[in-house]
PQR file with spaces between the fields and no chain letter, atoms N, CA, C, O and H, PARSE charges and radii, in Angstrom:
ATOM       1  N    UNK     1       6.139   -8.778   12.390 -0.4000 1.5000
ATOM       2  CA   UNK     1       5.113   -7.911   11.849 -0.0000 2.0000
ATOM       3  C    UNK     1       4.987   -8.072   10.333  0.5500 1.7000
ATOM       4  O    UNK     1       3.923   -8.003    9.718 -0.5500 1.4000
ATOM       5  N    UNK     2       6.310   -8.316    9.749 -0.4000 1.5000
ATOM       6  CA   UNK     2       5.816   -8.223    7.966 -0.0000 2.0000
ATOM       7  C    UNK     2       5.499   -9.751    7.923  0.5500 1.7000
ATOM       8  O    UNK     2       5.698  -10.438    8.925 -0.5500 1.4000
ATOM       9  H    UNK     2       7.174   -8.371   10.249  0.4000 1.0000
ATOM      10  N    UNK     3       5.008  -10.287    6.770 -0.4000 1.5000
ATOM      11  CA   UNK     3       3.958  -11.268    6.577 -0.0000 2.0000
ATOM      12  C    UNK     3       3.555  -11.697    5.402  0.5500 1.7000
ATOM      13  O    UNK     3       2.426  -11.702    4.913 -0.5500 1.4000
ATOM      14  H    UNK     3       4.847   -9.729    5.956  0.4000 1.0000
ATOM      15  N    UNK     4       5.527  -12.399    4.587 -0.4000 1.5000
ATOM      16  CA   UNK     4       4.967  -12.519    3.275 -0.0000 2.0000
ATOM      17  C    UNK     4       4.084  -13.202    2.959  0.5500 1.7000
ATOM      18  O    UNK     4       3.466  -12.725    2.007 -0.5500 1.4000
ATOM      19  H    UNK     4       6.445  -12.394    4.984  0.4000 1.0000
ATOM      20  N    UNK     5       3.593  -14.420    3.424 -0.4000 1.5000
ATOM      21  CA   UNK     5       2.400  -15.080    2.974 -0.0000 2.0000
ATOM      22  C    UNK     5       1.338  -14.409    2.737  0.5500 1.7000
ATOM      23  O    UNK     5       0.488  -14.606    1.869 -0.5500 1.4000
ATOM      24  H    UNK     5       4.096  -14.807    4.197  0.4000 1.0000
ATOM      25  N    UNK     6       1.423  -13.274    3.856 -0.4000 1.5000
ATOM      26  CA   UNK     6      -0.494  -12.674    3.465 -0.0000 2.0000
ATOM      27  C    UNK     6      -0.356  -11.938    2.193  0.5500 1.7000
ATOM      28  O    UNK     6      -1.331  -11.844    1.446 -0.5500 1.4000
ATOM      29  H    UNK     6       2.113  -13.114    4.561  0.4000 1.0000
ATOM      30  N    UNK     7       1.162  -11.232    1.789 -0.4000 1.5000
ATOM      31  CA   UNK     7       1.359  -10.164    1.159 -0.0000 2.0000
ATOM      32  C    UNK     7       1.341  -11.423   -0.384  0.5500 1.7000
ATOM      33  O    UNK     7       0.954  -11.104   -1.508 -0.5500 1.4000
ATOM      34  H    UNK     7       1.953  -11.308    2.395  0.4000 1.0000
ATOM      35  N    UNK     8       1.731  -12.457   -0.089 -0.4000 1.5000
ATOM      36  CA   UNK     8       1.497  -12.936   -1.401 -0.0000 2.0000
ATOM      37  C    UNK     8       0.017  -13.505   -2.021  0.5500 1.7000
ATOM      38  O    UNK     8      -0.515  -13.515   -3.131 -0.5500 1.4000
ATOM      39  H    UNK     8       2.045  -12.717    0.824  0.4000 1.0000
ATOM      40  N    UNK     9      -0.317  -13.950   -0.719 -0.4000 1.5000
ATOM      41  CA   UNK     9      -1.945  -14.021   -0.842 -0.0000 2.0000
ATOM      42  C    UNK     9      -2.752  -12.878   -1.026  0.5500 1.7000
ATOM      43  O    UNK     9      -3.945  -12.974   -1.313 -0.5500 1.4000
ATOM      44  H    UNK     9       0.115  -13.942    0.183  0.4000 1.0000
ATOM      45  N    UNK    10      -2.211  -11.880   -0.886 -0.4000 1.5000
ATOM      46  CA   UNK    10      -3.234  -10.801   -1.307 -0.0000 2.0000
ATOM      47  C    UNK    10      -2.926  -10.515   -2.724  0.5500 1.7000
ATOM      48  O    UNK    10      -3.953  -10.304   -3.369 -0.5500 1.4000
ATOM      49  H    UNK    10      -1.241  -11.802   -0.653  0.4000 1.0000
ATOM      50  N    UNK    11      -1.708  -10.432   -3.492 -0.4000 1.5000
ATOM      51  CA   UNK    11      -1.105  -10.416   -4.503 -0.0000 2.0000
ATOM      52  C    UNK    11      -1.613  -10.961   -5.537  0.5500 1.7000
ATOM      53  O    UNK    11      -1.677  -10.487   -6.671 -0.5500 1.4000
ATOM      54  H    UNK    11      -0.874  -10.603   -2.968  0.4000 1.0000
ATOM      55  N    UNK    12      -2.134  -12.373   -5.009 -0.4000 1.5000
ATOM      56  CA   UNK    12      -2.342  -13.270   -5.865 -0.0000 2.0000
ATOM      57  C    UNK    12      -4.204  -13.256   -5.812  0.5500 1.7000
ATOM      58  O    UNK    12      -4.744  -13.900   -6.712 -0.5500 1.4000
ATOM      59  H    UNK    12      -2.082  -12.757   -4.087  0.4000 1.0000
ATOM      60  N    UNK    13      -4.692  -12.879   -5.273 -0.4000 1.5000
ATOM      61  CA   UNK    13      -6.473  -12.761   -4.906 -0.0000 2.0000
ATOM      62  C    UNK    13      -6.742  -11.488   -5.855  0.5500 1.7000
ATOM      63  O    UNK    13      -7.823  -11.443   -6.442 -0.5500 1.4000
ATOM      64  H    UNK    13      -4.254  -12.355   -4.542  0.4000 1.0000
ATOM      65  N    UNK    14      -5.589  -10.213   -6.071 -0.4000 1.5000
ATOM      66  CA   UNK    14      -6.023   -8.768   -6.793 -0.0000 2.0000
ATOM      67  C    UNK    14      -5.679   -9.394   -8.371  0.5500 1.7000
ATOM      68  O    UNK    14      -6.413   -9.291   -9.355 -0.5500 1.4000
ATOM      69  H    UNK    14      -4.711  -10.249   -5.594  0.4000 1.0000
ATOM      70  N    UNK    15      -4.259  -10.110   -8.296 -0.4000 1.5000
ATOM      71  CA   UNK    15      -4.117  -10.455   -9.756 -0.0000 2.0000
ATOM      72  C    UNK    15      -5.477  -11.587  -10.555  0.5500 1.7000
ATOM      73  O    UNK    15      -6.259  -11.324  -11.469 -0.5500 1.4000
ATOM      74  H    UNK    15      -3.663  -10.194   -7.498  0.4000 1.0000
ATOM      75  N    UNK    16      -5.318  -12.728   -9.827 -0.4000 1.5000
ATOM      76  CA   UNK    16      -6.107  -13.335  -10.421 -0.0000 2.0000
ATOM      77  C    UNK    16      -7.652  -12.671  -10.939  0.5500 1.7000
ATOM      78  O    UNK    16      -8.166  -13.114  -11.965 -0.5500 1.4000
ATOM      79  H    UNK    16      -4.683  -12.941   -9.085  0.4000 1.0000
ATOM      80  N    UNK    17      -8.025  -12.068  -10.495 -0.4000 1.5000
ATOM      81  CA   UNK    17      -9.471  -11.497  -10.783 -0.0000 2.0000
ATOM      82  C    UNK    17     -10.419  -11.893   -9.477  0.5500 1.7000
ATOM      83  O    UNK    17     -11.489  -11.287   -9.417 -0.5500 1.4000
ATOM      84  H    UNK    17      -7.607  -11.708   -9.661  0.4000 1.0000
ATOM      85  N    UNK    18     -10.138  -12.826   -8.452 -0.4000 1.5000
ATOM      86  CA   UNK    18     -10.847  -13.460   -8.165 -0.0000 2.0000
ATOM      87  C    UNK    18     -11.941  -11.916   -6.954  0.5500 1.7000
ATOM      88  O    UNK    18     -13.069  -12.078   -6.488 -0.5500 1.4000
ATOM      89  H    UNK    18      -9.269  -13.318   -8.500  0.4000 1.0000
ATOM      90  N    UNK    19     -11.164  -10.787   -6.821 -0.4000 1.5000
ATOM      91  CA   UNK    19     -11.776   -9.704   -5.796 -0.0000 2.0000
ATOM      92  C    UNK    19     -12.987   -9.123   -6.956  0.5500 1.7000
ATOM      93  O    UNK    19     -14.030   -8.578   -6.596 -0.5500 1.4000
ATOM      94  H    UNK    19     -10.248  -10.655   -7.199  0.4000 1.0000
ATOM      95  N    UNK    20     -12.635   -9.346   -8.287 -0.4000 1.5000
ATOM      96  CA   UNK    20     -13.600   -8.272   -8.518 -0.0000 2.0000
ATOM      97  C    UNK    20     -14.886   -9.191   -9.152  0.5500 1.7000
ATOM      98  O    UNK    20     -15.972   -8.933   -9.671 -0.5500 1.4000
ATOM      99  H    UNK    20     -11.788   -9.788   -8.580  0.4000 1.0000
ATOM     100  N    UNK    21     -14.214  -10.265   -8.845 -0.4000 1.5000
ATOM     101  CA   UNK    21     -15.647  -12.077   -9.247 -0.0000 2.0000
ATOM     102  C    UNK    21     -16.312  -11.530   -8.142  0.5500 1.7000
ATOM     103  O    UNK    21     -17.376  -10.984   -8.435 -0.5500 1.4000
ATOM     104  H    UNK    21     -13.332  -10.475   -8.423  0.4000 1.0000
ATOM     105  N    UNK    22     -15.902  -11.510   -6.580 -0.4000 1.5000
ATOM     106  CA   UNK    22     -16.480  -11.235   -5.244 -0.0000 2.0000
ATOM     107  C    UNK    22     -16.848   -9.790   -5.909  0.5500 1.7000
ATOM     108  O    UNK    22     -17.870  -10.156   -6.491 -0.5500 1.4000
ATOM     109  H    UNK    22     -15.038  -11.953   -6.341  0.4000 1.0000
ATOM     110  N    UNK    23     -16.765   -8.783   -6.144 -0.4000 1.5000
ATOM     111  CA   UNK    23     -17.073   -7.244   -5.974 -0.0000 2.0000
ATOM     112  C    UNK    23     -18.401   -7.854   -6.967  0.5500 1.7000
ATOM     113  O    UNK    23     -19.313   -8.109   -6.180 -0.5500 1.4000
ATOM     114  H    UNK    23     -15.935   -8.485   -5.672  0.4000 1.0000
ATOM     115  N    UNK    24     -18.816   -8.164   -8.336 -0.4000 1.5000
ATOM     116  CA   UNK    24     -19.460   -8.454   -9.103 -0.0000 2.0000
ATOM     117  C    UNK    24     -20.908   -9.190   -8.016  0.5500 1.7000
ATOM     118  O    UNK    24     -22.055   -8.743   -8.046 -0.5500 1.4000
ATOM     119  H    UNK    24     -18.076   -7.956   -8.975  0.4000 1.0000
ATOM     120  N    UNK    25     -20.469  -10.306   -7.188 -0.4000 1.5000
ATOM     121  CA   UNK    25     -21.298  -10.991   -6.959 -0.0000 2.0000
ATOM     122  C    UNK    25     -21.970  -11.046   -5.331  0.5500 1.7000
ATOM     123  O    UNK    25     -22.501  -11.935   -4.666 -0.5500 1.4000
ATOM     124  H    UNK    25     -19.537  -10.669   -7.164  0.4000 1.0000
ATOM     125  N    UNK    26     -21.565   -9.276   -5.042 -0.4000 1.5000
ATOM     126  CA   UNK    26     -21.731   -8.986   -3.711 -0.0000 2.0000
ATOM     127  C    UNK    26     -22.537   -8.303   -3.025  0.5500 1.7000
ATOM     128  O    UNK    26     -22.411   -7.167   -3.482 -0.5500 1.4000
ATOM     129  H    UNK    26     -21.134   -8.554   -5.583  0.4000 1.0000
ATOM     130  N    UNK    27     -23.501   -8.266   -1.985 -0.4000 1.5000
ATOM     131  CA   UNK    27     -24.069   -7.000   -1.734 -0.0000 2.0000
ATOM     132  C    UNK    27     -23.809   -5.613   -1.999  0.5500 1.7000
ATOM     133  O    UNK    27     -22.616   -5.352   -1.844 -0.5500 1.4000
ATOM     134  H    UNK    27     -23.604   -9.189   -1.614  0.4000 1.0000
ATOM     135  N    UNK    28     -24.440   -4.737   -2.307 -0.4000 1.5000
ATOM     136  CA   UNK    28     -23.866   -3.528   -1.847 -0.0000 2.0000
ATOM     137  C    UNK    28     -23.428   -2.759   -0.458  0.5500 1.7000
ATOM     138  O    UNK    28     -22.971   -1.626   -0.311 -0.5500 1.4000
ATOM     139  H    UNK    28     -25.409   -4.950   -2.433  0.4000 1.0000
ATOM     140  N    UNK    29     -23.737   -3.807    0.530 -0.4000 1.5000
ATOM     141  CA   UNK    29     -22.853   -3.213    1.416 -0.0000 2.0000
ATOM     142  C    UNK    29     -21.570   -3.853    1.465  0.5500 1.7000
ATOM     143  O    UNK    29     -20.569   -3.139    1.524 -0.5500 1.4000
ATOM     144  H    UNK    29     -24.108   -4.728    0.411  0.4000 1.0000
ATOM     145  N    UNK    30     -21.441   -5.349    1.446 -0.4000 1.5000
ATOM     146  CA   UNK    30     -20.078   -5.773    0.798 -0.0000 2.0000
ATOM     147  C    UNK    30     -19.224   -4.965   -0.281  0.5500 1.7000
ATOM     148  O    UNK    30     -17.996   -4.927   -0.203 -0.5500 1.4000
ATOM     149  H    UNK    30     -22.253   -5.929    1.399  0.4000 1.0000
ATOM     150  N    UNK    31     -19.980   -4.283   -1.353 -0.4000 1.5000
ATOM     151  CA   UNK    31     -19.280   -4.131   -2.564 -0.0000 2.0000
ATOM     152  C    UNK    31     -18.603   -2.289   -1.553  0.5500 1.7000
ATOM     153  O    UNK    31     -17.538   -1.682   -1.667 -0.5500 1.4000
ATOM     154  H    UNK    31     -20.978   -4.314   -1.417  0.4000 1.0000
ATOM     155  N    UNK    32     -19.270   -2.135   -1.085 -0.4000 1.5000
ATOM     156  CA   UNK    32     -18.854   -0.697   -0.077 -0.0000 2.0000
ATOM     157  C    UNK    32     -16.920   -1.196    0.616  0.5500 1.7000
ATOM     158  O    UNK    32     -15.781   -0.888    0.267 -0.5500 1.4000
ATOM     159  H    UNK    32     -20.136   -2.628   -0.993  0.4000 1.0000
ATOM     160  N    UNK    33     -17.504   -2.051    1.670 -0.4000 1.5000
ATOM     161  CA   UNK    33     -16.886   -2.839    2.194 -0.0000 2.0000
ATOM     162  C    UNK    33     -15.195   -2.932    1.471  0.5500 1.7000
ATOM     163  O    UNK    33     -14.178   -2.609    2.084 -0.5500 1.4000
ATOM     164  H    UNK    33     -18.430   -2.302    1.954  0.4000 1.0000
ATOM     165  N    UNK    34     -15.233   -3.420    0.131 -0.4000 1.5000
ATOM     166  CA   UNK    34     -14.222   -4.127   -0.681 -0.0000 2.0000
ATOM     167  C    UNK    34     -13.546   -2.439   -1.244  0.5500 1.7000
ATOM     168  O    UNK    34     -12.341   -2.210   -1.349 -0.5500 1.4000
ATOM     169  H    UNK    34     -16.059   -3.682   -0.368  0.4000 1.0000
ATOM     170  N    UNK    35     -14.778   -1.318   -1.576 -0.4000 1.5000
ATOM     171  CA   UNK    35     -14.041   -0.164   -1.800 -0.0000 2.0000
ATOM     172  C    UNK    35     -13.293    0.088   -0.851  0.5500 1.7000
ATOM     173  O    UNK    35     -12.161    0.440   -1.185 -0.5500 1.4000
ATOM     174  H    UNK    35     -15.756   -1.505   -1.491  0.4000 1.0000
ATOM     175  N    UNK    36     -13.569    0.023    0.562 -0.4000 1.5000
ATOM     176  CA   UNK    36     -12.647    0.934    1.795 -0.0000 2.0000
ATOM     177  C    UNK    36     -11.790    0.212    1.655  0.5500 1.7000
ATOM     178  O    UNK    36     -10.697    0.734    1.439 -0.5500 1.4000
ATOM     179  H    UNK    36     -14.488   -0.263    0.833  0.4000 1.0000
ATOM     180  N    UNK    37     -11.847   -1.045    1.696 -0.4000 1.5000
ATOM     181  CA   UNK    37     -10.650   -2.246    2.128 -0.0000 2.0000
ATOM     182  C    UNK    37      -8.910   -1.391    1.107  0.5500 1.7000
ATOM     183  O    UNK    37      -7.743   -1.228    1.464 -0.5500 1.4000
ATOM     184  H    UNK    37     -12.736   -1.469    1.871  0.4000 1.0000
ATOM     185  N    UNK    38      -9.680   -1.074   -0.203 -0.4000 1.5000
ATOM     186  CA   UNK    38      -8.832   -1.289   -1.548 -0.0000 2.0000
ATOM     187  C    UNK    38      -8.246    0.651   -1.058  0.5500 1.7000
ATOM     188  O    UNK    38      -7.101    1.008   -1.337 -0.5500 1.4000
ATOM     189  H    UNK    38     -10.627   -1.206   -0.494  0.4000 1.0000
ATOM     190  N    UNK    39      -8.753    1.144   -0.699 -0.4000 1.5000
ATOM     191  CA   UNK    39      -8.553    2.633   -0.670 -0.0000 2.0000
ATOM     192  C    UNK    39      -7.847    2.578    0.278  0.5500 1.7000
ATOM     193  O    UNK    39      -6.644    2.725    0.059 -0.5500 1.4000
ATOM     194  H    UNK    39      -9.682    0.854   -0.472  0.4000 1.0000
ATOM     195  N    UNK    40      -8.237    2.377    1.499 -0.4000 1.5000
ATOM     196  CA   UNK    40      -6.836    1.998    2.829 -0.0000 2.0000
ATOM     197  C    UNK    40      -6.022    1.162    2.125  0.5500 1.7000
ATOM     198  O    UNK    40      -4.892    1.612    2.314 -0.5500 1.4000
ATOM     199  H    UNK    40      -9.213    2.257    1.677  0.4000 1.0000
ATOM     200  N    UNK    41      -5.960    0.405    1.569 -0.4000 1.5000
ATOM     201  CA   UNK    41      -4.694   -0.436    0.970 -0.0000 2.0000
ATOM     202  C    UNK    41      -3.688    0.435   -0.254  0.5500 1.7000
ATOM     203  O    UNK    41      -2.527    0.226   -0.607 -0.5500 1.4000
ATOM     204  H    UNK    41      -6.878    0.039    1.415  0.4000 1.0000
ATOM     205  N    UNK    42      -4.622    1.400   -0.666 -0.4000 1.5000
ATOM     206  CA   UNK    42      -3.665    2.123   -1.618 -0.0000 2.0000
ATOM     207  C    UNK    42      -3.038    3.625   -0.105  0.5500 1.7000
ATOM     208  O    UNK    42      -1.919    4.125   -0.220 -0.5500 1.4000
ATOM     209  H    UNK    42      -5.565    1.569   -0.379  0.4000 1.0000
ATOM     210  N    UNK    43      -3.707    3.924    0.735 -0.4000 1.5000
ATOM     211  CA   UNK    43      -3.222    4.694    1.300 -0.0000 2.0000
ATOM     212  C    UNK    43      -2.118    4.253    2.346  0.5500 1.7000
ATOM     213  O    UNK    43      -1.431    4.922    3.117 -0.5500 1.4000
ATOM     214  H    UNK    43      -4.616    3.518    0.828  0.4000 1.0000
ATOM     215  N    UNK    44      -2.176    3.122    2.146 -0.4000 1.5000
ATOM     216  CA   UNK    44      -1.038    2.320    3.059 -0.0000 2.0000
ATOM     217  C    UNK    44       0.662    2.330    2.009  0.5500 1.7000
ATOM     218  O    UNK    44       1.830    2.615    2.274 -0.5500 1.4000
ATOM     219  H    UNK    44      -2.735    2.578    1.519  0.4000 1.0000
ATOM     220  N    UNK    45       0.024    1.918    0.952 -0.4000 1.5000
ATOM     221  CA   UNK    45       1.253    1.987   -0.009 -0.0000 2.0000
ATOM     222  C    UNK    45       1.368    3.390    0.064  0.5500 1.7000
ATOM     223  O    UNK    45       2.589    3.355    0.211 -0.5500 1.4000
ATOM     224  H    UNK    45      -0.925    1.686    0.737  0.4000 1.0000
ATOM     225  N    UNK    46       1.159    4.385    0.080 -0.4000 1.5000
ATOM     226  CA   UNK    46       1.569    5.955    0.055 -0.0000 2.0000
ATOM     227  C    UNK    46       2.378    5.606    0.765  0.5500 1.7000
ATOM     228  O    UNK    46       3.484    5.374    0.277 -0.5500 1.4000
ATOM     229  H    UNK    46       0.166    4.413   -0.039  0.4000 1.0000
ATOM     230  N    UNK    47       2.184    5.435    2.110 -0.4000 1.5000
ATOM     231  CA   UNK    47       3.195    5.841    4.041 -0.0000 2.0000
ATOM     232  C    UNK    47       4.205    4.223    3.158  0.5500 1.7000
ATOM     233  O    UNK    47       5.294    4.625    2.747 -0.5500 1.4000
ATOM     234  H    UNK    47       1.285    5.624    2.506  0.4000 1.0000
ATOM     235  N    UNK    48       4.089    3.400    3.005 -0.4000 1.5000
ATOM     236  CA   UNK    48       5.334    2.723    2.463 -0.0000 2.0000
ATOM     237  C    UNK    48       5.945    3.053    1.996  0.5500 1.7000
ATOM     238  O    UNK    48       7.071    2.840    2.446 -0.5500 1.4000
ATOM     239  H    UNK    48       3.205    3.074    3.339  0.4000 1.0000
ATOM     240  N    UNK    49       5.871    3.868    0.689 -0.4000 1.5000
ATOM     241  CA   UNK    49       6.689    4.476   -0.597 -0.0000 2.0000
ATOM     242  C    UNK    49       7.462    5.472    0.768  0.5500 1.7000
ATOM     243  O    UNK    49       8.656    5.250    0.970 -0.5500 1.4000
ATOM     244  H    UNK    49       4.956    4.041    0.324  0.4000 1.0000
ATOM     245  N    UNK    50       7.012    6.144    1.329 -0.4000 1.5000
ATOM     246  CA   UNK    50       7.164    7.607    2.171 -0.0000 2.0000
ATOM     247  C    UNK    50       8.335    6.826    3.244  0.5500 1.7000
ATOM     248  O    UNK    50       9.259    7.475    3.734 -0.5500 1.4000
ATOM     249  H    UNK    50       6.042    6.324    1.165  0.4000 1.0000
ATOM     250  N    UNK    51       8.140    5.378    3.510 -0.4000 1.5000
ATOM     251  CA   UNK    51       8.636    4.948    4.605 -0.0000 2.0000
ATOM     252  C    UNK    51      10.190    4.425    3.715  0.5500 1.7000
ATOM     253  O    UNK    51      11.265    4.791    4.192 -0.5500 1.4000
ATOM     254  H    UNK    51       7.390    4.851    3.112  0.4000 1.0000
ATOM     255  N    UNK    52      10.173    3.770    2.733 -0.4000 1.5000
ATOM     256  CA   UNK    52      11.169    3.095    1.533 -0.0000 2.0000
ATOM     257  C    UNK    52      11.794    4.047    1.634  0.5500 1.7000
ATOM     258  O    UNK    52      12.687    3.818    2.450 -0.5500 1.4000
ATOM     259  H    UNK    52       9.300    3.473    2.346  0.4000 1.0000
ATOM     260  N    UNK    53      11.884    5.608    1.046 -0.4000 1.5000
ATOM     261  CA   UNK    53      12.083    6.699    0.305 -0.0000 2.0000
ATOM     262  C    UNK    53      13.075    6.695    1.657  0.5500 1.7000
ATOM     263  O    UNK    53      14.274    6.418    1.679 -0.5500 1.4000
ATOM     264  H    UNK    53      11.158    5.794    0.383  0.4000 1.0000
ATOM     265  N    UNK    54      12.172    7.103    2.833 -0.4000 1.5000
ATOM     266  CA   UNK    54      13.350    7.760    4.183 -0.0000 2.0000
ATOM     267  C    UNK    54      14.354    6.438    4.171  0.5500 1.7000
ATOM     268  O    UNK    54      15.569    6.578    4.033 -0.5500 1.4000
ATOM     269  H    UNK    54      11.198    7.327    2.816  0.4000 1.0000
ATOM     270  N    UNK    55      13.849    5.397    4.298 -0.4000 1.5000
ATOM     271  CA   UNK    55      15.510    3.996    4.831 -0.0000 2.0000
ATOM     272  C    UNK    55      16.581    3.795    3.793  0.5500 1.7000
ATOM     273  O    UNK    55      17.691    3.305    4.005 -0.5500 1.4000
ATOM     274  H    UNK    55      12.862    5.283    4.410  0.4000 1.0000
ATOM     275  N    UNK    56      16.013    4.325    2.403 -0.4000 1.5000
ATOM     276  CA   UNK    56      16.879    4.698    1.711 -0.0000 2.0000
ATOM     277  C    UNK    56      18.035    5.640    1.296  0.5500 1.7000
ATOM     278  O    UNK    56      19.240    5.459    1.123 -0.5500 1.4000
ATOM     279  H    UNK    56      15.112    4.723    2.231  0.4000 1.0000
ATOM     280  N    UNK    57      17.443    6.416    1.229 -0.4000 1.5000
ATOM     281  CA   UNK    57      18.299    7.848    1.962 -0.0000 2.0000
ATOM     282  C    UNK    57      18.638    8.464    3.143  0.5500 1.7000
ATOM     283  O    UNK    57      19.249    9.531    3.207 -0.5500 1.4000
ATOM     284  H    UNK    57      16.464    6.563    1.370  0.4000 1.0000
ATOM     285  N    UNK    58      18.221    7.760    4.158 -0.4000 1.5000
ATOM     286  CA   UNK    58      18.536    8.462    5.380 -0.0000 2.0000
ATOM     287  C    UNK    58      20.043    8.752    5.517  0.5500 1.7000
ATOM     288  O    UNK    58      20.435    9.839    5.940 -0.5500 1.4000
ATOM     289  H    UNK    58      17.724    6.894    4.105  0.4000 1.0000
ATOM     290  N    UNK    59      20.755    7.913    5.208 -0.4000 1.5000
ATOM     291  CA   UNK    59      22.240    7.916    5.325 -0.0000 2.0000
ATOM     292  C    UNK    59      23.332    8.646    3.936  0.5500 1.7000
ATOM     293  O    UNK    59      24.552    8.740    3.798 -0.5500 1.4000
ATOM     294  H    UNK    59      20.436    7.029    4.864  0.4000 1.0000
ATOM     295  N    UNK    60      22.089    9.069    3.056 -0.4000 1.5000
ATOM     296  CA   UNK    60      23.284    9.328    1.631 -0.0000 2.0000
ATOM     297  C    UNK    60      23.117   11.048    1.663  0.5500 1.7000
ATOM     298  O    UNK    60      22.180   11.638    2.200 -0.5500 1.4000
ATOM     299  H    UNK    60      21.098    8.992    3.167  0.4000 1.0000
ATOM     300  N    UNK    61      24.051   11.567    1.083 -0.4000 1.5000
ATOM     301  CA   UNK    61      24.348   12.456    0.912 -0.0000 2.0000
ATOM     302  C    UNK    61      22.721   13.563    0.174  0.5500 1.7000
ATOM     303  O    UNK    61      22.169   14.533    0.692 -0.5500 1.4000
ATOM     304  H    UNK    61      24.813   11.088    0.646  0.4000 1.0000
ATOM     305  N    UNK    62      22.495   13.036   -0.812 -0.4000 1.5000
ATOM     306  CA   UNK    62      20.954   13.411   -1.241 -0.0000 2.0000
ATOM     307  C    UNK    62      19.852   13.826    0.178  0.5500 1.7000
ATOM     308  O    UNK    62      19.312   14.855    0.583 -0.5500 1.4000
ATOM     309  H    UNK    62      22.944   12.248   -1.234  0.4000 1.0000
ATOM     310  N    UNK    63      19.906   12.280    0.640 -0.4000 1.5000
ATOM     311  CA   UNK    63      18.925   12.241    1.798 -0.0000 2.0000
ATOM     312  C    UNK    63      19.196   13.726    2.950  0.5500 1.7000
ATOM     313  O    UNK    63      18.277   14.431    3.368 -0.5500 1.4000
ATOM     314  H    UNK    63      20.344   11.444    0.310  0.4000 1.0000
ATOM     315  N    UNK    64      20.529   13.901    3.244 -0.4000 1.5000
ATOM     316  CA   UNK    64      21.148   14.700    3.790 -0.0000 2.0000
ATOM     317  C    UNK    64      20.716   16.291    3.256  0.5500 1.7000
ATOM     318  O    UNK    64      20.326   17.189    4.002 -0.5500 1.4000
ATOM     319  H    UNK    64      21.276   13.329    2.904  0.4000 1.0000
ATOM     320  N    UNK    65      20.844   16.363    2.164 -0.4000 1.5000
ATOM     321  CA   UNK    65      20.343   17.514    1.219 -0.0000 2.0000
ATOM     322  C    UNK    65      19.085   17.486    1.404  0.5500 1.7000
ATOM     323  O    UNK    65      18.880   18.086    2.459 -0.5500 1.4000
ATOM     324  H    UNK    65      21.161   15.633    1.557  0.4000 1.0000
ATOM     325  N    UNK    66      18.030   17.087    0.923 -0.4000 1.5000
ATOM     326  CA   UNK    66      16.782   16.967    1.081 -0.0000 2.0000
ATOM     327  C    UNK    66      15.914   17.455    2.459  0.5500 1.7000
ATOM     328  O    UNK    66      14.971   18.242    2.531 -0.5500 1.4000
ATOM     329  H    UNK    66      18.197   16.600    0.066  0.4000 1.0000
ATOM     330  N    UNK    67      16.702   16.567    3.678 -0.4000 1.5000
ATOM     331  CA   UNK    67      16.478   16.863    4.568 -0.0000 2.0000
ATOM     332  C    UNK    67      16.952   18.760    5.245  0.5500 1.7000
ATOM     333  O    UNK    67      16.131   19.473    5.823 -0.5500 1.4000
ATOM     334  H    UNK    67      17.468   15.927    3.619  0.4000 1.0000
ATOM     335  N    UNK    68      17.915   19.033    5.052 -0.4000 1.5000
ATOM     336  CA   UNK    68      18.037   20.320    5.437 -0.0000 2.0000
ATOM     337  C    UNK    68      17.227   21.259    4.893  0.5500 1.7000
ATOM     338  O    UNK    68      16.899   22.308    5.448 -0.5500 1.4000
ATOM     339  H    UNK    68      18.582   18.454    4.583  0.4000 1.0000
ATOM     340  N    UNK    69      16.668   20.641    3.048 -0.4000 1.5000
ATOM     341  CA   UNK    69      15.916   21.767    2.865 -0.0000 2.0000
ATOM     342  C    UNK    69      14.388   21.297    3.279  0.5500 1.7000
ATOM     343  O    UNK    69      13.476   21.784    2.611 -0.5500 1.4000
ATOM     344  H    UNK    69      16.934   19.789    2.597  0.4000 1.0000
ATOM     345  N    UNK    70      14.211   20.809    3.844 -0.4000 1.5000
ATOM     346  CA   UNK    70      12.532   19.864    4.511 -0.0000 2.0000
ATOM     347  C    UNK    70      12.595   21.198    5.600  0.5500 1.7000
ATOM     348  O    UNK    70      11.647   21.974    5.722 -0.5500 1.4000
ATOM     349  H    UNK    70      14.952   20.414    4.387  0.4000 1.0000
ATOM     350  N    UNK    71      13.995   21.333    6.435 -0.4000 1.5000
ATOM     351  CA   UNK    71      13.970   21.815    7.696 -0.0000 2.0000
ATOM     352  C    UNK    71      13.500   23.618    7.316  0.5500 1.7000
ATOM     353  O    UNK    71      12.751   24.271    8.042 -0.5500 1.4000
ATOM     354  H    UNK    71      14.765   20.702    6.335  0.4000 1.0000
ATOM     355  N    UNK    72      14.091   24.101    6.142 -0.4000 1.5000
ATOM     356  CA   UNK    72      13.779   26.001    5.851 -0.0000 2.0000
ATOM     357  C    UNK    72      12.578   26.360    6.310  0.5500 1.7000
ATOM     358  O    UNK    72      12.205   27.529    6.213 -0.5500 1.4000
ATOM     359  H    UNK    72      14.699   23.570    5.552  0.4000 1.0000
């Protein structure tokens, strides 16, 4: 399921400039298009950070703390 190639190819398509050459030179329903794409992609990194945060702590003492007070 993970997929560094795409993750570096996408990496490398936001850095270079080359999405917002395409956003510049696109329909407006494309340029729509490239907003959702980028907004699900930042709401995906949320549930990652959220997903990192739990495999990190699940097992430490903090995580342990945290969690009991999640449960009040």
């Amino acid at each position: 399921m993970l997929n560094e190639k795409f993750l570096t190819d996408l990496e490398n398509y936001l850095k270079s400039g080359q999405l917002e050459e395409d956003f510049k030179y696109s329909s407006e329903e494309r340029r729509m298009e490239i907003l959702d794409y980028l907004e699900r992609l930042m709401d995906l990194a949320e549930v990652a950070d959220e997903v990192a945060t739990r495999l990190i702590f699940k097992n430490s003492a903090l995580g342990q703390m945290f969690n009991s007070n999640n449960q009040k």
